[in-house]
C-alpha positions in Angstrom: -82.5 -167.4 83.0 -83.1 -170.2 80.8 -85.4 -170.2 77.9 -87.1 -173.0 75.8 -88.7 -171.9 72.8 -87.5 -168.2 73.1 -90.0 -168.2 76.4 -87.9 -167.5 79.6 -88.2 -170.3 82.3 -88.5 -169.4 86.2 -87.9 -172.0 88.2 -89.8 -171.8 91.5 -89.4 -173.4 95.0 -91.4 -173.8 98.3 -93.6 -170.5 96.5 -90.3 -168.6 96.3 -89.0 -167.7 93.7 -85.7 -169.0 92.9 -82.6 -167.0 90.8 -80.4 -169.1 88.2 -78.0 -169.1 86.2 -78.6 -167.8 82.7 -79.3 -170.8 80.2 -80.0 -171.1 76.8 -81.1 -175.1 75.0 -80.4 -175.0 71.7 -82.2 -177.8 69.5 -79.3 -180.6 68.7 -78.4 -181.2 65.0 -79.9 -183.3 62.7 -79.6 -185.8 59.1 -82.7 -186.2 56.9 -83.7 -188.9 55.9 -82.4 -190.6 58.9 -82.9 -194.1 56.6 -82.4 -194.9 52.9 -81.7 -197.5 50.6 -78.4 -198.7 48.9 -78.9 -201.0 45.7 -76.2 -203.6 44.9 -77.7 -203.4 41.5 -77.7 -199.7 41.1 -74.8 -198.7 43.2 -74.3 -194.8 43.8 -72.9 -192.4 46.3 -75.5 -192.2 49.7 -76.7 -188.2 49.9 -78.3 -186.2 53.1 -79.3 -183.2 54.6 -77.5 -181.8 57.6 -79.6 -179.4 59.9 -76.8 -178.0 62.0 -78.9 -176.1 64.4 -76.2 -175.0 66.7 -73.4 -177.1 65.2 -71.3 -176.4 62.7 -69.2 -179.4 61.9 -68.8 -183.0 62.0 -65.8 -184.2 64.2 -66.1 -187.6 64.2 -67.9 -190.3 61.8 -67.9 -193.9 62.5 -70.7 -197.5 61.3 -71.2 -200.5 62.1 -72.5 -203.9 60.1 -75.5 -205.5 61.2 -76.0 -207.5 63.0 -72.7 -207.1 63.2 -72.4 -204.6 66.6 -68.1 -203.4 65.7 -68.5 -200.2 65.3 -65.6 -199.1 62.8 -64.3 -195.4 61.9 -65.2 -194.1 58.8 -62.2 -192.4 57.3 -63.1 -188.9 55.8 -61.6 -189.8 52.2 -65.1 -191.7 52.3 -67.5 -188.8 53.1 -67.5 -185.1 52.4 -69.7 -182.7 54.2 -70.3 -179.6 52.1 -72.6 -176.4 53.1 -76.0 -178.4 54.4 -74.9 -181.8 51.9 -73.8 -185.0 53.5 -72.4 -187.5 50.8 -71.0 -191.3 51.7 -69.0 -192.2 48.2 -70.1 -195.2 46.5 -66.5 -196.5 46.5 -67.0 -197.2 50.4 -69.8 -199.6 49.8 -68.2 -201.5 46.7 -65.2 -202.1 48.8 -67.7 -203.8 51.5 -68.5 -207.2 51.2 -72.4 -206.4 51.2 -75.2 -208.7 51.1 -79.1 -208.4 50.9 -80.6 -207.8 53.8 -77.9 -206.1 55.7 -77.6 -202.3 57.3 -75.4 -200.1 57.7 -75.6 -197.7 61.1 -73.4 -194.2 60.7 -73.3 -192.1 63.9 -71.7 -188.1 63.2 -70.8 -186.5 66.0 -70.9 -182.6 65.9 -68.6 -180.1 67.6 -71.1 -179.6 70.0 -71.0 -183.3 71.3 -74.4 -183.5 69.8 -74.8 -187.3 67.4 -77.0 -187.7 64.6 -77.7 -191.8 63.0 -78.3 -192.3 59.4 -79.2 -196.2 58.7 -78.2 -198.2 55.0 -80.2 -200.4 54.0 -78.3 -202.9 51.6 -81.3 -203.8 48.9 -81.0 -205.7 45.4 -83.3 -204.4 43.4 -82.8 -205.8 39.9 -85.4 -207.9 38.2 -84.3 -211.0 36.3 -86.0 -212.1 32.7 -87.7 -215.1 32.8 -89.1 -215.6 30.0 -89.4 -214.3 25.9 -93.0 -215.3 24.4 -94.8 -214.1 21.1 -91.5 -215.0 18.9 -93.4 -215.8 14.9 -93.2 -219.6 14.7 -93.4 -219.5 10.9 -91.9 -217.6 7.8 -91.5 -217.9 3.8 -88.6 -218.8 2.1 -87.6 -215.6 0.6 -89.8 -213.1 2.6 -88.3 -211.4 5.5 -89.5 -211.7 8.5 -89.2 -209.4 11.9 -88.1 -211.1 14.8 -90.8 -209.9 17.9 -90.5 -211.3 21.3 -92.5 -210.2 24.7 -89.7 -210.3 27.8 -91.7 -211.3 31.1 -91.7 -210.5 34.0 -93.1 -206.9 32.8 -90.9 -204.9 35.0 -87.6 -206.9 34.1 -84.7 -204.5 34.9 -83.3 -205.5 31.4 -85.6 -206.3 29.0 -84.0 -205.2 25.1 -83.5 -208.6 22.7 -80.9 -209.0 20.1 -81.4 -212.3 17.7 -78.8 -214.1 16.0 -79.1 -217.3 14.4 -78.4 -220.7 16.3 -78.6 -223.3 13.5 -79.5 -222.1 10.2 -80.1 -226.1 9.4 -81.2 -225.8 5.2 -82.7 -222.7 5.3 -79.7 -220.1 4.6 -81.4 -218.1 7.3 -79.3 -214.6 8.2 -80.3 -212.1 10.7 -79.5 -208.5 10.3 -81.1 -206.4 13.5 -84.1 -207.7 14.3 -84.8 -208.9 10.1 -84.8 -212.7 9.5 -84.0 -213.9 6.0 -84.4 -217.2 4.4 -83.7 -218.6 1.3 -85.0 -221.6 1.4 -87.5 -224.6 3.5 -86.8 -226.1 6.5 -86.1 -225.1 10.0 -84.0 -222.4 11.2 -82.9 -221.7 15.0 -82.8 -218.4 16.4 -81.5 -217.0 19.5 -82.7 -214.2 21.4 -80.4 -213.1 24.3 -81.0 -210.1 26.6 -77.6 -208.5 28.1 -77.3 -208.8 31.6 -80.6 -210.1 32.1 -80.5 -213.0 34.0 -78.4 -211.5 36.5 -76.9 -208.1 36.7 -73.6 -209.5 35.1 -74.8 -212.7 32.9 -77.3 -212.8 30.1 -80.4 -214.0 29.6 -80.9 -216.4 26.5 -83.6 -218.6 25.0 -84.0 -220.5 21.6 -86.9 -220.6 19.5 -87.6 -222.9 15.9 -88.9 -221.2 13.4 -90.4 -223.2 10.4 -89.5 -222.0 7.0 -91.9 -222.7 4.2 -91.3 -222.9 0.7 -92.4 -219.3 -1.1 -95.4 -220.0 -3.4 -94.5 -220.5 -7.1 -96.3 -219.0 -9.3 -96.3 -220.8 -13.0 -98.3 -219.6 -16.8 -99.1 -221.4 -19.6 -97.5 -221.1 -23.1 -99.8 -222.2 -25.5 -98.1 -223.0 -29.3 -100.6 -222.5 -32.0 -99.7 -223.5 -35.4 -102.0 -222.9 -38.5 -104.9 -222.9 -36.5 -104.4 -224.9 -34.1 -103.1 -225.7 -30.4 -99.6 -228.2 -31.2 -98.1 -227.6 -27.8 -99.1 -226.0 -24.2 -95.7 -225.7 -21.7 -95.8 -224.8 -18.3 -93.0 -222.7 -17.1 -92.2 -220.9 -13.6 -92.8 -217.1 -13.9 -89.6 -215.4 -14.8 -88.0 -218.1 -16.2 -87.6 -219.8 -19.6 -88.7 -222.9 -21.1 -85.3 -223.7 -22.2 -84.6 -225.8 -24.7 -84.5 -229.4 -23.1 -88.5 -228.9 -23.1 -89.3 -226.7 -25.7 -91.6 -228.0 -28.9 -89.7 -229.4 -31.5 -90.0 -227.8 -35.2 -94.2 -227.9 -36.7 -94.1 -229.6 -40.4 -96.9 -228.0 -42.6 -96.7 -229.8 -46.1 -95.6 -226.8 -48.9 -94.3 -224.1 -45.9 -91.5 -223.9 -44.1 -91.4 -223.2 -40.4 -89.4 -219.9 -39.5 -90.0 -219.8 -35.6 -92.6 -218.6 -32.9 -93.9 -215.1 -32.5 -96.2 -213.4 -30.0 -98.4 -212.1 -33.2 -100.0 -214.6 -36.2 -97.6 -215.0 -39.4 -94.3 -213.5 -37.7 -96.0 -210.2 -36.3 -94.9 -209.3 -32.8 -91.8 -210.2 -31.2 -90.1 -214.1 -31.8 -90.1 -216.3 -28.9 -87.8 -218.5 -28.3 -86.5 -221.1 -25.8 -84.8 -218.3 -23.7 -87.6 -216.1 -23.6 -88.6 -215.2 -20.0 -92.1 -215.7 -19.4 -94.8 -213.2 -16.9 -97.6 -213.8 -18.3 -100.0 -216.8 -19.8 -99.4 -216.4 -23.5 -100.2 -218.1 -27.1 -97.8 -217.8 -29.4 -97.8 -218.2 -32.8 -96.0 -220.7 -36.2 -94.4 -218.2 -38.5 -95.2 -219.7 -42.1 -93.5 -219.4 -45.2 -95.5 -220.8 -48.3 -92.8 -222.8 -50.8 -95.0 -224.1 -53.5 -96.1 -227.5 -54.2 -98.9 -229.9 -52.7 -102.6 -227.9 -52.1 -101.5 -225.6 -50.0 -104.5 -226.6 -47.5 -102.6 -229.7 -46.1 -105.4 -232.0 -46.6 -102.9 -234.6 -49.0 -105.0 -234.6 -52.1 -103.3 -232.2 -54.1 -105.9 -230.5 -55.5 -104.1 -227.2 -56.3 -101.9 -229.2 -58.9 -98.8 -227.9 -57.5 -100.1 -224.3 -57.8 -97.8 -221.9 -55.8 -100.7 -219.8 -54.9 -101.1 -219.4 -51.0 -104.3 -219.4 -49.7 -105.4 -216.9 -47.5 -105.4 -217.9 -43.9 -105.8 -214.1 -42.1 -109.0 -213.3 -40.0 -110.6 -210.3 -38.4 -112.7 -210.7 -35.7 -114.4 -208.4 -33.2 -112.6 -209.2 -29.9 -113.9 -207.2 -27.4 -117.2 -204.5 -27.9 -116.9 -202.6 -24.6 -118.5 -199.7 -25.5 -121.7 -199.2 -23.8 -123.5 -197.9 -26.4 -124.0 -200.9 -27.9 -124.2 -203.1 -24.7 -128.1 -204.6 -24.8 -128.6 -204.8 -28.5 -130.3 -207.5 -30.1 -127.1 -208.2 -32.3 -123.7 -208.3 -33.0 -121.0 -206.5 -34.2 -119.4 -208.0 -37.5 -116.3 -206.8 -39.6 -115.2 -208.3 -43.0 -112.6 -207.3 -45.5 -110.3 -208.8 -48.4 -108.0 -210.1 -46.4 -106.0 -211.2 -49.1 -105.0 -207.7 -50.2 -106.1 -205.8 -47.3 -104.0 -206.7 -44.3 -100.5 -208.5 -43.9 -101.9 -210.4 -41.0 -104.4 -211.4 -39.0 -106.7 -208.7 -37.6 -108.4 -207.9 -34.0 -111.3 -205.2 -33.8 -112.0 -203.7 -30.4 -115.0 -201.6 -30.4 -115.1 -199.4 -27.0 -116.3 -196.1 -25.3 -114.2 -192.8 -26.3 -114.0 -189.4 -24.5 -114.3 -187.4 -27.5 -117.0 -184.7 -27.0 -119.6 -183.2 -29.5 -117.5 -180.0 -29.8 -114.8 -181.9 -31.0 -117.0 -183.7 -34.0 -118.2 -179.7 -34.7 -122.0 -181.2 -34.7 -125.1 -178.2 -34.3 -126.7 -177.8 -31.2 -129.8 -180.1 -32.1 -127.6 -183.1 -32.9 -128.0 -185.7 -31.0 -124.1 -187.3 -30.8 -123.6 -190.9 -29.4 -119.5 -191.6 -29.6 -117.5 -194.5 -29.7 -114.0 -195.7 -30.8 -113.1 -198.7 -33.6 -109.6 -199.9 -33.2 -107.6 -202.3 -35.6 -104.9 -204.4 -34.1 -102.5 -206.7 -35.5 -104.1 -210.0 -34.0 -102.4 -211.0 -30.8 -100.4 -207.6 -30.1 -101.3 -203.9 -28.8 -99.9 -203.0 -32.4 -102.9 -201.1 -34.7 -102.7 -201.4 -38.4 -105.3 -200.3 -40.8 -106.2 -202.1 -44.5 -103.6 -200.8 -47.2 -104.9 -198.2 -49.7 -107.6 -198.7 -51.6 -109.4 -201.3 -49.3 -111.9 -201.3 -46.5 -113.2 -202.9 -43.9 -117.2 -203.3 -44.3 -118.7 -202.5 -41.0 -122.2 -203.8 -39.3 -123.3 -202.3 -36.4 -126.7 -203.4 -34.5 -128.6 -200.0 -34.1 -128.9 -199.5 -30.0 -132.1 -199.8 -28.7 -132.7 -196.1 -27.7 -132.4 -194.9 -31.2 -134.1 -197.5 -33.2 -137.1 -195.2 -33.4 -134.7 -192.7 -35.6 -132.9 -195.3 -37.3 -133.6 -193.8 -40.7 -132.0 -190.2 -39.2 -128.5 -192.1 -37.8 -125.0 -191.1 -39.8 -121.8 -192.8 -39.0 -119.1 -189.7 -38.3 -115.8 -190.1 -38.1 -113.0 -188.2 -36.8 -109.7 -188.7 -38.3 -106.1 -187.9 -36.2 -106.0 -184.5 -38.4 -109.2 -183.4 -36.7 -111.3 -183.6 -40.3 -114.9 -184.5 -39.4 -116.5 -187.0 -42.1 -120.0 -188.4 -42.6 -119.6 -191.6 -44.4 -121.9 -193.5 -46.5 -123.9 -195.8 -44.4 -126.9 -198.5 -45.0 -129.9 -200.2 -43.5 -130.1 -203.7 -43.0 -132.2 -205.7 -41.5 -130.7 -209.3 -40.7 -133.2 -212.2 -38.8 -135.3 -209.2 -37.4 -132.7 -207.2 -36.3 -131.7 -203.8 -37.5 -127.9 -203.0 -38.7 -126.4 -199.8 -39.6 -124.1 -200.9 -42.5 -121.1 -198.8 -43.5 -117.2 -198.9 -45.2 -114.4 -197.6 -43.0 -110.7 -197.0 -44.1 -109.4 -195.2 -41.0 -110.4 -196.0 -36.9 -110.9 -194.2 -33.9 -113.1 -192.2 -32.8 -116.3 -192.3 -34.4 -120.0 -191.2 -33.4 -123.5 -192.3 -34.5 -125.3 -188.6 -34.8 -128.6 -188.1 -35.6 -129.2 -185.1 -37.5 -131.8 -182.0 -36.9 -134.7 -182.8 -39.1 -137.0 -180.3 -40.4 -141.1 -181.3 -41.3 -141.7 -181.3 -44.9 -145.4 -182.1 -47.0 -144.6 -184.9 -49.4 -147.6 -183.8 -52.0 -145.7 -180.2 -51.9 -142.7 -181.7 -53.3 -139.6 -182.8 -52.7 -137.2 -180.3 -50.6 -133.8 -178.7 -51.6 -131.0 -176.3 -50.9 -128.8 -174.3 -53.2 -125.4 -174.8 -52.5 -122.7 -172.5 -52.6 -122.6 -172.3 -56.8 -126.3 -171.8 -56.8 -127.0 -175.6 -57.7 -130.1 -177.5 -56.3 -128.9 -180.0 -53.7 -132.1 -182.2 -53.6 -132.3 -183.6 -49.9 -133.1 -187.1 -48.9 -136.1 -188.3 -47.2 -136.8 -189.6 -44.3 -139.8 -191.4 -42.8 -142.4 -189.6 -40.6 -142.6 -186.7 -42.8 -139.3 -185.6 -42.3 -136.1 -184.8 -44.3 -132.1 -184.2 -43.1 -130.8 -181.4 -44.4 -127.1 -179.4 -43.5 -126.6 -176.9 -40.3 -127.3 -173.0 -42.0 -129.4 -173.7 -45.0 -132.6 -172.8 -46.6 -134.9 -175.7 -47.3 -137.2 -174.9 -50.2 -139.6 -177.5 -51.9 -140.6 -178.1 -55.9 
């Protein structure tokens, strides 16, 4: 009885039923996919699937080229068949002399006579650059600069750049990776080549100028100042020296002699010379030595007699009043001192904020404490000084708006590096309608204006006082407004 699809089939005849032989149809084998690609620009063995069905080997394996119709064998050192796997090696197809366009038909034949086709398709499928775009056009002398470019078409099969440098022309251009370095102007020629990307085995170049600029050169200004005034100004690249093709001659002063440039007045500082680098704009200064002879004042008239006395030629002046407690007032800060015996050289006063607190200055809690710092620097340096012993420098300070109201209240405190706490002697002074507090100072730093807790007192009672520690009357001074200043802790009385 034959079957299809496990169902038994009766044949029948004129209505009567007719007996056969018993048969069985068995589905034929099969190869999945029955079409695929080969790619001359990928090349790799050709896998399938074998359904065997009924079979259970392959006998017999031959192809043919179209449209070529010769059917050739195909040995079986170029296809193994193992378990369900079907593999035609990749060395068969180099060996071919294979084109785009053309297929390859393989028929198997199985031990049961059954045939099975699997079609080749010969493909190319590499994608050739054709262009590089969005390479820098521009760079600085002495900047590097990375190399970029955008390979089209999109999908190239090959698309990685290396750069090298075609024509380095004046520029000294080098390229390390993808880093372009100049040393110079001009323009440079780079190459960028992609490997294998014109074809599968030739590359893929293009050349691109690049203009190198000069790098920006940055110069300052040495200014020479000699007694006073400016006697040279030389421009100079940063880094470099003036060197001494174009550096001042020698300043003449009648009755000194000349002993070099410094970056501080009257030799303070460091000397400068004409191999001094140079960062920064600068003044620098005559180093004088007073010999005796003429004035001194280097007008020509001789009016000293010959005198070997040197006049004094040092300054201190406020340079710079940052501190905001100050900022607003009606006037200006002023220093003066015997500069003569005071200070070796010429003096710069910087008056600015502090971050000293009230704890530190050991002020009582009614105090009202207003800081600030008063620095002495040798004039044209960050080097502080302070006047030699038994000087000072006489200090004017405008009273701030805010506490002009308590002006007759205000102390000067200072704080010296020890940690002592003073309250120095201080006076008011009015000066073209404007109020100064007035004062000496030996040391700088941190200082404070503090007005002290006042107590009310009835002037036709007396005048107040304290006893101090040996029991002595310590009369207090008085203030305006009915009211006097007396210390933290002690007991005011009046007589």
């Amino acid at each position: 009885m034959a079957t299809h699809n496990g169902q038994a089939i009766t044949p029948t005849c004129n209505s009567k039923t007719a007996t056969t032989n018993n048969l069985t149809v068995s589905a034929a084998p099969a190869i999945s996919p029955t079409s695929c690609n080969y790619d001359l620009n990928a090349p790799a063995d050709i896998t399938a699937t074998i359904t065997w069905n009924s079979a259970v080997s392959v006998t017999d394996a031959v192809y043919s080229i179209r449209p070529d119709v010769t059917v050739y064998t195909l040995d079986s050192d170029d296809y193994t068949v193992a378990g369900n796997g079907l593999t035609i090696e990749n060395s068969f197809f180099s060996d071919l002399p294979l084109t785009t366009g053309a297929a390859l038909d393989f028929v198997f034949t199985f031990n049961t006579g059954a045939t099975a086709t699997l079609t080749v398709n010969v493909v190319d499928g590499f994608v050739a650059v054709t262009d590089i775009s969005r390479v820098p056009a521009a760079a600085t002398a002495g900047t590097p600069l990375t190399l970029i470019g955008t390979v089209s078409p999109a999908n190239a099969t090959n698309q990685t750049v290396t750069w090298s440098v075609y024509n380095a022309g004046d520029t000294g251009a080098s390229i390390s990776g993808d880093i372009l370095s100049t040393t110079a102007a001009g323009v440079a020629v780079v190459r960028a080549t992609v490997t294998n990307g014109l074809t599968a085995s030739s590359d893929y170049t293009q050349d691109f100028n690049i203009t190198v600029n000069a790098a920006p050169v940055t110069t300052y200004t040495v200014t020479f100042s000699s007694n006073g005034g400016t006697y040279a100004t030389k421009t100079v690249n940063a880094g470099e020296s003036i060197g001494s093709g174009n550096f001042p001659s020698d300043p003449t002063r009648s009755s000194y002699s000349f002993g070099g440039w410094f970056t501080g007045e009257n030799g303070a500082g460091t000397e400068f010379t004409s191999a001094t680098p140079v960062n920064a704009t600068m003044t620098v200064y005559a180093k004088w030595t007073y010999g005796g002879g003429g004035d001194g004042d280097n007008d020509g008239d001789g009016d000293n007699g010959g005198s070997s006395v040197k006049p004094s030629e040092k300054t201190i002046t406020v340079t710079e009043t940052s501190s905001g407690l100050f900022s607003g007032s009606m006037g200006k800060i002023s220093v003066s001192a015997n500069m003569d015996n005071a200070f070796s050289n010429s003096v710069e006063v910087k008056v600015t904020d502090t971050g000293e607190d009230k704890a530190s200055f050991q002020l009582g809690a009614g105090d009202e404490f207003y800081p600030f710092d008063i620095s002495l620097y040798i004039k044209g340096t960050n080097e502080k000084t302070q006047p030699a012993p038994g000087y000072a420098v006489t200090i004017s300070l405008p009273v701030p708006e805010n506490l002009l109201d308590k002006k007759e209240l205000l102390d000067v405190v200072h704080k010296s590096d020890s940690g002592k706490v003073t309250t120095l002697a201080s006076r008011l002074e009015q000066r073209n309608g404007v109020w100064y507090l007035v004062f000496e100072a030996t040391e700088f730093s941190p200082y404070a204006l503090v007005v002290r807790r006042a107590g009310s007192y009835d002037e036709s009672a007396g005048v107040p006082y304290y006893l101090n520690a040996n029991g002595n009357k310590v009369f207090i001074g008085l203030a305006a407004n009915g009211k006097y200043i007396a210390p933290e802790g002690v007991t005011v009385s009046v007589m």
